[in-house]
Phi, psi and omega in degrees: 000130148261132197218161166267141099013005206318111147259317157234191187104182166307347155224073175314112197087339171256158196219156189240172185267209164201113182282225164312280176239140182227121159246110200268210191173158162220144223252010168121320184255344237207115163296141173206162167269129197247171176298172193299311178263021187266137186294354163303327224289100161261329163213182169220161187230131152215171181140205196182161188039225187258024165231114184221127170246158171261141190209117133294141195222165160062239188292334192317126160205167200332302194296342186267328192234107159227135196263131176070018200064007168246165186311154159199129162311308198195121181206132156295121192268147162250116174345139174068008149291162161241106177318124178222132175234095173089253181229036167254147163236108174246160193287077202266154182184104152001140180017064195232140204249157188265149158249162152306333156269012174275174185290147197265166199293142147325139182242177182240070204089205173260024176261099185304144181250166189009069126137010176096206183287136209247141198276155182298191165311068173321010179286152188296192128268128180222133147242144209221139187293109182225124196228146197310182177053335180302165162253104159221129149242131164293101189279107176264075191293000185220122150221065118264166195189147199285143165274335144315336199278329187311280186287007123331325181268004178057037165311122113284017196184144179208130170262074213289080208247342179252049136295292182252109150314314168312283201318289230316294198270002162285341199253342134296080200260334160310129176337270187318327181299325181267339190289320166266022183250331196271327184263321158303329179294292211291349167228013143329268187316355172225040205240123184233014188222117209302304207313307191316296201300305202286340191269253221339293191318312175294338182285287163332314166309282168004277193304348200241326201233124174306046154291120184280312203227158192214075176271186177225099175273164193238122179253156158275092240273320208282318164270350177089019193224143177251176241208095181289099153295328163219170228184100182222153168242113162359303201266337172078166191068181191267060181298149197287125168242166228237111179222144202278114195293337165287336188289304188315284172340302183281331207266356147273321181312285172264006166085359180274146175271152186232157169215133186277181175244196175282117154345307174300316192276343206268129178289327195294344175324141178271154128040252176268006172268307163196093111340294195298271201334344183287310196286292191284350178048060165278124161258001184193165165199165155240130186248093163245158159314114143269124200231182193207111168045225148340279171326124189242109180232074155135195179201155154251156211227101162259157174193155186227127151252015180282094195311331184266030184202083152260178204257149198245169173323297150339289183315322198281303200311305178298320165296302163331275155002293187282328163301317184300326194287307152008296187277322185274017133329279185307329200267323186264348150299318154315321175287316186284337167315294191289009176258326151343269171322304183291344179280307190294330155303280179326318184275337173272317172286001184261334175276347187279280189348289183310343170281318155288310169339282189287017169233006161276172188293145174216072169176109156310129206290153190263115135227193182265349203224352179213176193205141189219159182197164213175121166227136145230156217214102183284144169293303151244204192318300184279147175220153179234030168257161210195106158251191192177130185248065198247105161292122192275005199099302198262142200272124194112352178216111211204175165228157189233157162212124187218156192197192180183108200255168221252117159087185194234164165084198207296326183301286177318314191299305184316320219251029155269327176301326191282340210262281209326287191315326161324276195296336194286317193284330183276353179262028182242013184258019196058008155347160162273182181269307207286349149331296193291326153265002173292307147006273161304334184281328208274315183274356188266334237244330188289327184235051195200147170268165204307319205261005166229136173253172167216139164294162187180163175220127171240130179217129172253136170267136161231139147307335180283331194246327163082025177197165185268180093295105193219167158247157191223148179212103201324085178263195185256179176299132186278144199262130176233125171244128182236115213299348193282304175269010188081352187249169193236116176229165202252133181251133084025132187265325190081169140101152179284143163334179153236168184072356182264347170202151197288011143194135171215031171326321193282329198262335184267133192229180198239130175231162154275162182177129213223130158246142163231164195313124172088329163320141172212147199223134153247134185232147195204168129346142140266028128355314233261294187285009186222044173299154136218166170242185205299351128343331196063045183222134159285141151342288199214081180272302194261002185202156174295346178006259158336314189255352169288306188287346192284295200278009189250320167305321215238347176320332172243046156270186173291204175270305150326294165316284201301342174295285185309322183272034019049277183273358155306308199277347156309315200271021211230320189258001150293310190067259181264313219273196184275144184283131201268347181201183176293138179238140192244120152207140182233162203219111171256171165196125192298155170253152154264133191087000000 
């Protein structure tokens, strides 16, 4: 038998039974299990004993279903995965049998579904050893956790303290006690660098609380696991503490600091713990919260084996205390870190951008029979749209390359560089165009992962022949404004993306393409037809129109002229809004006479 879990969402804590076939969905409120054919219907689980696999169905896609965090189509599921549907997060898990007392099902409407009510949580109590530098993170796919398990561990005492913080610290009443709440501020409270700051804490602790061994875990929002950040022993060095994954549990459930009694003493104990508590000769421990308002990020964990120096009612108040100062300590390095990081960003993408700058042309190619002109304009810093101007030596004979790689920002820009270094040597390589891209598709596909491409265009001029030669790796269409009738007509670039699949020579052909005098050839982004304004309405959505009448206006400026009047008429019908993508144009024009 398997079942879900609700760790977050609207039902937080109920859990369903998961049959043959199960299909959830959501209903407007609610993750719920749905009929087979209801178009709410986002993934399905089916299977049996201990093999169940996930499908996405119906409305369902990747960005709506993810297993582990990641996107997923079809997956074989494993005890202790995690599920996330929309913004619900649940729990999957295995081999688990039902009681009469248990917590009730995800419903459908008003009808419980598969199989009635579903059992609390089944983790054993374990303790388990976490010490810096292991990948041992404590993974918490749950915190909810049984109530026997509770009262195995002998909680005697709970510090419901971030209900009131003020009570926490009126209930410091002792001098020294408080003289170390002054000291913990004081050598805290400027403290930016997380190790230093979490060893300054345990060091205090020490000194203030009988603790043999103490660590400070961290949760991690994203994985669900908290994270041992700092380690002290009595005994000095990173001797191993011993921590109770039930303990851990309750003490995120409710944000309560917890203190065990002696351990040692308690009969109630299963078995095999304890064996461990024995092993480790543990008599007591402490568990508190680090929490920020809501947000709970970690806990400190003390445990003593010394019979003569166990922890009191106080130790846990004082720890409490301090754990507070702890977090808005913990909260504000964090922040002052990510403002850091983000300045620090900003100044590496504002120097890649200027590094991109200085790698478009910057001298316009000579000839005697066209005038060529080129603008881009990024949508952010990095742009993955590429144009190019590569002069052969000789006045008349060059190549335009223009291009555009898939998605935006830093990512696109590397692989717009990676394109540039390809195509520049090959096209000095006496190549054909579509020679030069079959080339170029073969090193981006070798050096690119699977999901990214770039569309392009290649063409060469000569003076001696007076025609373009050119190829398309399915770019957009090229525009001729041809001066005899005032019109524009769109020539189909053809040809496969590059980087989408390692050989594709066979889709790229060599075409001519003749200007006659006052003749003007555009080349452009699809910046350009998927502009939008403050409406969210493109430009040139459903046809080239627009931008064929744009350049029907404007046909007998020059080459320049006519660029510039172009991205005028772009930037006038975006208006207010954000610019949605990179815009590329390049403006060739026959001279007359």
């Amino acid at each position: 038998m398997a079942r879900l879990f609700m760790i977050e969402g609207p039902q937080r804590g109920e859990s369903c039974y998961l049959g043959s076939e199960s299909f959830l969905g959501w209903d407007g409120a609610q993750i719920c299990v749905t009929p087979r054919h209801d178009p709410a219907t986002l993934c399905m689980i089916r299977g049996g004993g201990d093999r169940f696999e996930l499908h996405t169905s119906g409305s369902g896609s990747p960005d709506h279903v993810r297993v582990n965090g990641e996107s997923v189509r079809q997956v074989q599921l494993r005890d202790g995965d995690l599920i996330k549907i929309l913004d619900s997060l649940m729990y999957f898990q295995t081999d688990v049998g039902r009681t009469p007392s248990d917590s009730g099902p995800f419903t459908h409407g008003h009808q419980p579904v598969q199989g009635g009510p579903a059992p609390r949580p089944s983790d054993s109590v374990r303790i388990g050893g976490i010490q810096p530098g292991e990948a041992s993170d404590m993974m918490l796919g749950t915190v909810s956790i049984r109530r026997e398990d509770l009262q195995k561990e002998n909680i005697n005492y709970r510090q419901k303290h971030y209900e009131n913080e003020d009570a926490v610290l009126r209930g410091i009443s002792d001098a020294r006690r408080i003289k170390t709440l002054y000291k913990v501020s004081a050598k805290i409270s400027a403290i930016l660098d997380l190790e230093k700051l979490l060893g300054e804490v345990l060091e205090i602790v020490f000194e203030e609380i009988p603790a043999d061994r103490g660590s400070v875990l961290l949760f991690d929002q994203n994985r669900k696991r908290l994270r041992t950040m700092a380690s002290r022993s009595r005994q000095g060095g990173n001797s191993k503490v011993k921590i109770s994954k039930t303990i851990v549990k309750e003490v995120l459930r409710t944000k309560d600091s917890l203190l065990t009694a002696d351990a040692q003493s308690d009969a109630r104990l299963d078995i095999d713990m304890a064996r461990s508590i024995v092993d480790e000769d543990i008599h007591s421990a402490l568990c508190v919260p680090l929490v920020r308002g809501e947000k709970i990020l970690g806990i400190v964990f003390l445990d003593t084996f010394d019979a003569t120096r166990q922890f009191s009612k106080d130790d846990c108040d004082l720890l409490t205390a301090i754990a507070m100062q702890a977090a808005v300590a913990l909260e504000n390095a964090r922040l002052i870190k990510e403002m850091g990081d983000r300045e620090r960003m900003r100044h590496e993408l504002h120097l890649s951008s200027s590094i991109q700058r200085q790698l478009l042309p910057k001298k316009l190619p000579r000839s005697t029979m066209i005038d060529v002109y080129g603008k881009m304009i990024p949508a952010k810093e990095m742009s993955g749209d590429y144009f190019d101007f590569i002069d052969h030596g000789s006045q008349g004979n060059f190549h335009i390359c223009v291009g555009d790689v898939s998605g935006k920002g830093l990512p696109a820009g590397l692989v717009m560089v990676m394109a540039r270094s390809y195509l520049r040597p090959l096209t000095k390589s006496g190549l054909a165009p579509s020679e030069i891209l079959a080339e170029a598709n073969r090193l981006l596909y070798a050096d690119t992962r699977r999901d990214v491409f770039m569309s392009a265009l290649v063409m060469h001029w000569s003076d001696e022949t007076g025609r373009f030669v050119w190829s398309g790796a399915g770019h957009e269409h090229l525009l001729v404004y041809r001066n005899a009738t005032r019109r524009t007509e769109a020539i189909k670039a053809g040809g496969c993306v590059l980087g989408a699949i390692p050989e594709a020579a066979q889709a790229y052909h060599d075409h001519e393409l003749f200007l006659n005098p006052g003749d003007a050839l555009v080349l452009y982004t699809d910046g350009v037809t998927e502009a939008k304004n403050p409406n969210n309405e493109f430009f040139a959505q459903d046809s080239l129109e627009p931008v064929q009448r744009l350049i029907e206006l404007y046909g007998q400026f020059s080459a320049k002229d006519l660029l510039e009047a172009i991205l005028y008429e772009l930037k006038r019908f975006i208006g207010g809004a954000e610019q949605s993508d990179d815009i590329t144009v390049v403006t060739i024009k026959r001279r007359e006479g």
